[in-house]
C-alpha positions in Angstrom: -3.8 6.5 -32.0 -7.2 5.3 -30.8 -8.4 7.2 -27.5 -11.2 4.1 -26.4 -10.2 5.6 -22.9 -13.8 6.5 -21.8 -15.5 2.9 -23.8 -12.7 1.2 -21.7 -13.2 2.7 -18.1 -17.0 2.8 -18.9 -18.2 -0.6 -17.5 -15.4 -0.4 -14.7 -16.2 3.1 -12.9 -18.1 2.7 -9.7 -19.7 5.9 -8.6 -18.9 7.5 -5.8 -22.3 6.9 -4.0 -21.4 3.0 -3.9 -18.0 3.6 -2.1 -19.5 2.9 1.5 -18.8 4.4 4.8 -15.7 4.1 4.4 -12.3 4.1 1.4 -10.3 0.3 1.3 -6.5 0.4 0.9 -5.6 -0.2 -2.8 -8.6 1.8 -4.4 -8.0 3.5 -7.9 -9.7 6.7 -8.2 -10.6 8.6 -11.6 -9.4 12.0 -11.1 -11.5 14.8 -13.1 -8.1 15.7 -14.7 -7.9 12.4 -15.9 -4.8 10.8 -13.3 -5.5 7.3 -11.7 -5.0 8.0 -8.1 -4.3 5.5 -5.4 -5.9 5.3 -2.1 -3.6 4.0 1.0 -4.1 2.8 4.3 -7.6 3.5 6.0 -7.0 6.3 8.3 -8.6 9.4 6.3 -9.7 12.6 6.6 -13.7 13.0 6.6 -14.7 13.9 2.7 -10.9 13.2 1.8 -8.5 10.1 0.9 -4.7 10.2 1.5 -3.2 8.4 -1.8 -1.1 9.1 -4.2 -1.5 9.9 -8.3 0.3 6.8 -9.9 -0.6 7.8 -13.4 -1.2 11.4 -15.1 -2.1 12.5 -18.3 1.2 13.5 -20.7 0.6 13.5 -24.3 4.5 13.0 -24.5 4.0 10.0 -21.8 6.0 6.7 -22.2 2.8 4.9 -21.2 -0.3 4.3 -23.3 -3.7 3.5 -21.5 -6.8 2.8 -23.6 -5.4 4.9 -26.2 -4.4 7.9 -24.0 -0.6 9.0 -23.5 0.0 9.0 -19.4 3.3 9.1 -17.5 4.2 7.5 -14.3 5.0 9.3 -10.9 6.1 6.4 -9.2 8.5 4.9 -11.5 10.9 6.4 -14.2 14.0 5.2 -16.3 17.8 5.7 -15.1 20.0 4.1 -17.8 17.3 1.9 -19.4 16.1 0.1 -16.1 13.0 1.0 -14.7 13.6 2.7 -11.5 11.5 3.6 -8.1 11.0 7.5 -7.5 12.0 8.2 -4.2 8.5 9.2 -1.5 9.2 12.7 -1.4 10.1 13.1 -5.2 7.0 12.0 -6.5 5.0 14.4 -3.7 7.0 17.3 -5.4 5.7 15.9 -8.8 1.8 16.1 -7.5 2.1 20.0 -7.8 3.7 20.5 -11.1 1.2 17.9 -12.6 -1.7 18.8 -11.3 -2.3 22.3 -10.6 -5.3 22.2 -8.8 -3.4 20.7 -6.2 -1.3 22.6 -3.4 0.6 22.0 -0.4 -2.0 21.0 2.6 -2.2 23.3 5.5 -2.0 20.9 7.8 0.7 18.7 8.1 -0.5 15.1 8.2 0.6 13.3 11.7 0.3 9.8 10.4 2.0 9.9 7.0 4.1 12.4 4.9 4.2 11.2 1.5 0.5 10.9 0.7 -2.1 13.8 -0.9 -5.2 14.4 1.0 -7.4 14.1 -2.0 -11.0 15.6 -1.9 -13.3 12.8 -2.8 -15.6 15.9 -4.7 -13.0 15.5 -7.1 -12.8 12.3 -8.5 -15.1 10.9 -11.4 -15.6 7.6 -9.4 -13.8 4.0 -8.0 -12.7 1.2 -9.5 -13.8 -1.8 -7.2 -11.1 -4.5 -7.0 -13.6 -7.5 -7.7 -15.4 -6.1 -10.3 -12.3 -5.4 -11.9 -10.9 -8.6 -11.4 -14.0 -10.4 -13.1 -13.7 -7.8 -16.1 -10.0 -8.5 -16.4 -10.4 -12.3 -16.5 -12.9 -12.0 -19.4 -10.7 -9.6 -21.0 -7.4 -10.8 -20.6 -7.6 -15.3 -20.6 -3.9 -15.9 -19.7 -4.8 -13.3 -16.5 -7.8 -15.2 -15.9 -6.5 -18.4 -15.5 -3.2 -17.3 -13.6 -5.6 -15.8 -11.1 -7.6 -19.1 -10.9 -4.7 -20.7 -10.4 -3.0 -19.0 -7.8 -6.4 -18.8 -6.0 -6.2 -22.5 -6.2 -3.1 -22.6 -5.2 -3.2 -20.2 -1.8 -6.9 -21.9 -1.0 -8.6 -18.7 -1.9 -11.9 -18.5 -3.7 -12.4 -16.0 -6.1 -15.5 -14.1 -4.2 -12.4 -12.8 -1.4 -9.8 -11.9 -4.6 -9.6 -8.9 -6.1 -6.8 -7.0 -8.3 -5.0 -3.6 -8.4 -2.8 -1.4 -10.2 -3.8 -1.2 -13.8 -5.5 -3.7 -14.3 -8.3 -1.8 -11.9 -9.0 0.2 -14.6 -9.1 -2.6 -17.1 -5.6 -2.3 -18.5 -2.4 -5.1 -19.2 0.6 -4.5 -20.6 2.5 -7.7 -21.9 5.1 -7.7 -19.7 3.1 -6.2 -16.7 2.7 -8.0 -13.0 -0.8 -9.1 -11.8 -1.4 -7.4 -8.7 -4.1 -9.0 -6.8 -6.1 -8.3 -3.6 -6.6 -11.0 -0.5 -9.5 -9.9 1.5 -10.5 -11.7 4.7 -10.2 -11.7 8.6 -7.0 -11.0 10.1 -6.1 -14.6 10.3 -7.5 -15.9 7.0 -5.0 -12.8 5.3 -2.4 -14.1 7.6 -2.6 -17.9 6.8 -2.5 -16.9 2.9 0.6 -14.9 3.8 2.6 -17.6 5.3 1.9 -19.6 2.1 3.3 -16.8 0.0 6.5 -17.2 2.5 7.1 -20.5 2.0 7.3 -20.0 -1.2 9.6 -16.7 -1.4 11.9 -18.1 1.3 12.4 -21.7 0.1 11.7 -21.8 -3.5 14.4 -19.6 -5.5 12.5 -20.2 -8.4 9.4 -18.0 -7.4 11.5 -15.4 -5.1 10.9 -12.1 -6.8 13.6 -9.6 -7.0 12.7 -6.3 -8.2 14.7 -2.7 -7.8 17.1 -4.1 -6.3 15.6 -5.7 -3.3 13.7 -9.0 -2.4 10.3 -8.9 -2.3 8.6 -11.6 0.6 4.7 -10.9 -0.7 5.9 -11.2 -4.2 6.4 -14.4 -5.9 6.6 -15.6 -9.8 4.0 -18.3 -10.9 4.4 -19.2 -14.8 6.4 -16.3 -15.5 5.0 -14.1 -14.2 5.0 -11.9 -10.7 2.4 -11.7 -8.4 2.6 -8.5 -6.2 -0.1 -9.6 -3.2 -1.9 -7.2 -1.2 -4.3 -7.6 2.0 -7.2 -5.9 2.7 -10.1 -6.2 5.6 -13.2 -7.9 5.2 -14.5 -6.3 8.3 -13.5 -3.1 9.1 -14.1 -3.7 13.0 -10.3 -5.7 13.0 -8.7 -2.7 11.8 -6.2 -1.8 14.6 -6.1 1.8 13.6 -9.3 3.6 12.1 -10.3 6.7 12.3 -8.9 7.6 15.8 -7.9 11.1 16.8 -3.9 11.7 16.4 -2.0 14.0 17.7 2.2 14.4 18.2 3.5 14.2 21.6 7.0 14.6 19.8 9.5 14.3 17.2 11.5 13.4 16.1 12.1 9.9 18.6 14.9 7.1 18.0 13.2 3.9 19.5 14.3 0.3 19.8 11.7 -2.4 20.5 11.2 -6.5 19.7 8.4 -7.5 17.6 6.0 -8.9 19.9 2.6 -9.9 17.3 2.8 -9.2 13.5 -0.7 -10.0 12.7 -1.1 -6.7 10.9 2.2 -6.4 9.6 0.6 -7.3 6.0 -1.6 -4.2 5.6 -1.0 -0.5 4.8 -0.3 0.7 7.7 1.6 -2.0 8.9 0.6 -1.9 13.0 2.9 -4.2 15.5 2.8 -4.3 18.9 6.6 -3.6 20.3 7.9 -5.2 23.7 11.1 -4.6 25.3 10.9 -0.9 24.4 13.5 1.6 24.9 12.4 5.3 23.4 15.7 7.9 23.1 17.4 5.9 25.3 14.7 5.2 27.8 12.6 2.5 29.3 9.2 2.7 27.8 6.1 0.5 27.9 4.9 -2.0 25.2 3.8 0.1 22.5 2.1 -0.1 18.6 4.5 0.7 16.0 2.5 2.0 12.9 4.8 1.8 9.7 3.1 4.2 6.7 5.1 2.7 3.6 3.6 0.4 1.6 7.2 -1.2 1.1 7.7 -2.7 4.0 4.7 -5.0 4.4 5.2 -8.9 5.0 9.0 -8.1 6.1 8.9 -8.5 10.2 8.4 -11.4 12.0 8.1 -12.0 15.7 11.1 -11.5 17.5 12.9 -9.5 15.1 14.2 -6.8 17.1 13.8 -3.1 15.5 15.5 -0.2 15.7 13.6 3.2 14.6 16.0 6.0 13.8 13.5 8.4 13.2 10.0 8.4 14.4 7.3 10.4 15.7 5.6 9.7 19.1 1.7 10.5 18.7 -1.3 10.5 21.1 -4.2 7.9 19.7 -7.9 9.0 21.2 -10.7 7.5 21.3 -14.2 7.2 23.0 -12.7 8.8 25.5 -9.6 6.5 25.6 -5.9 7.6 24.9 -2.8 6.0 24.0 0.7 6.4 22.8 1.9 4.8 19.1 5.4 5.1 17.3 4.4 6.5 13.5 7.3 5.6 11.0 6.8 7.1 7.3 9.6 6.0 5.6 11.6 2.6 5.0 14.8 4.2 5.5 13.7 4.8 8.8 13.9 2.0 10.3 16.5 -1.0 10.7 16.3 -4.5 11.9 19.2 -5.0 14.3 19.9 -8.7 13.9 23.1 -9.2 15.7 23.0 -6.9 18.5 22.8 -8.1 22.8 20.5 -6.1 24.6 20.2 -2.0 24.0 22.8 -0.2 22.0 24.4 3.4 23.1 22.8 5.9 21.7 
């Protein structure tokens, strides 16, 4: 076997200089142990990212990338299907993988299945239009799906981007195209609605993957398209770098989806009306949902029921204000057929 690992990566890795103030969702990092980390959500620590390693370096690996053996932490094989690893599962794998990595001492308040990352770390980025450019050159049948679902959602190719692998320049033959929407909070939403329509009226492009429907996923020729939203302007990001703190946990909460403008982005942040927290009468409220999993799924006037949240304490110049933090999709139900509040 061939390692062209470091030929392949060479034109693709940004260095760490160019990254901005500030770390986009979807970012693959270049570890210095060699694992492609993923960067989620905004909301990180100064000199830090939260993410997690999809990809780590096992010479016995089931996955070969530009000529090196790797091994997923996010996926493995249960009686030859390919199979999700549950959230905290594939923390517990961060520390037998990499050994430069332990425990954090403080517990984060916003998530609990991402690694703080230190940025000192990482060899450099991979920049989702860059890499989008390389792979269409690289790859002609990805070129020309991207073109044509960029002609197809009304979305030129200056606001596209892609992630997962082929961020660092790799395609398996099988593999999904994963690509990146940026914009304002109502360009991202009008493409959204697009990809709706087609997930909840065309069968033929619904995507159904581990065993659940996907609504930002949809198949053009064949193939799946995973879609992902970022911000073009980092002043509409609802939560970003604010001060968080716990009032308590953990809370069971029930509240109607009042605005779901920013229910597409990791974190998903909703506004909540009709709010009742452990069992009592509470004001309109942001619910801020840190799984990846659950974007695109709620819609206004869905009515939610958390079963197990955290009540923190946002602060900002000077201002304070109260937020629901959910971490996990098993968290939290959508009660479709239920009058009013239930018992608790």
């Amino acid at each position: 076997m061939t390692d062209s690992f470091e030929d392949a990566v060479r034109d693709l890795l940004c260095p760490l200089d160019d990254l901005g103030p500030s770390i986009l969702d979807t970012t693959y990092f270049l570890k210095d142990t060699g694992s492609l980390v993923y960067a989620e959500g905004y909301w990180h620590p100064p000199g830090r990212f939260y993410g997690k390693i999809i990809n780590y370096p096992n010479p016995k690996g089931t996955l070969t990338i530009h000529g090196r053996r790797y091994e997923s932490i996010t996926k493995g094989w249960e009686a030859g299907e390919r199979v999700m690893i549950p959230h905290d599962k594939q923390i517990e794998y961060h520390y037998r993988v990499d050994p430069s990595l332990a425990p954090p001492r403080e517990r984060p308040v916003i998530t609990e299945f991402h690694y703080p990352f230190d940025l000192g770390t990482m060899r450099g980025w991979f920049c989702n239009n860059r890499s989008m450019r390389y792979a269409m050159e690289r790859y002609p049948m990805v070129g020309a799906r991207i073109r044509e679902v960029g002609d197809l959602l009304g979305v030129p190719l200056e606001r596209m981007g892609v992630t997962g692998s082929l961020a660092y320049g790799h395609m398996e033959d099988d593999e999904d195209i994963d690509l990146v929407f940026s914009g304002s909070p109502g360009e991202n939403m009008e493409v959204a609605q697009k990809i709706w329509r087609f997930t909840y009226t065309d069968p033929k492009r619904r995507c159904v993957e581990f065993g659940r429907f996907w609504p930002l996923r949809f198949i053009h020729e064949g193939i799946i398209i995973c879609c992902f939203f970022v911000y073009s302007d980092r002043a509409s990001i609802p939560v970003y770098r604010q001060e968080v703190s716990i009032v308590r946990e953990p809370v069971q909460a029930f509240g109607t989806v009042a605005d779901n403008l920013h229910s597409i982005y990791m974190p998903l942040v909703m506004r909540l009306r009709d709010v009742y927290i452990d069992g009592a009468r509470a004001d309109d409220i942001d619910l801020i949902i840190s799984d990846s999993s659950l974007r695109g799924e709620f819609y206004k006037g869905e009515r939610l029921r958390i079963t197990k949240g955290r009540l923190v304490r946002l602060a900002e110049a000077g201002e304070a204000r109260e937020a629901i933090v959910v971490v996990d999709a098993g968290d939290i139900e959508k009660e479709r057929f239920v009058r009013g509040v239930p018992a608790f």
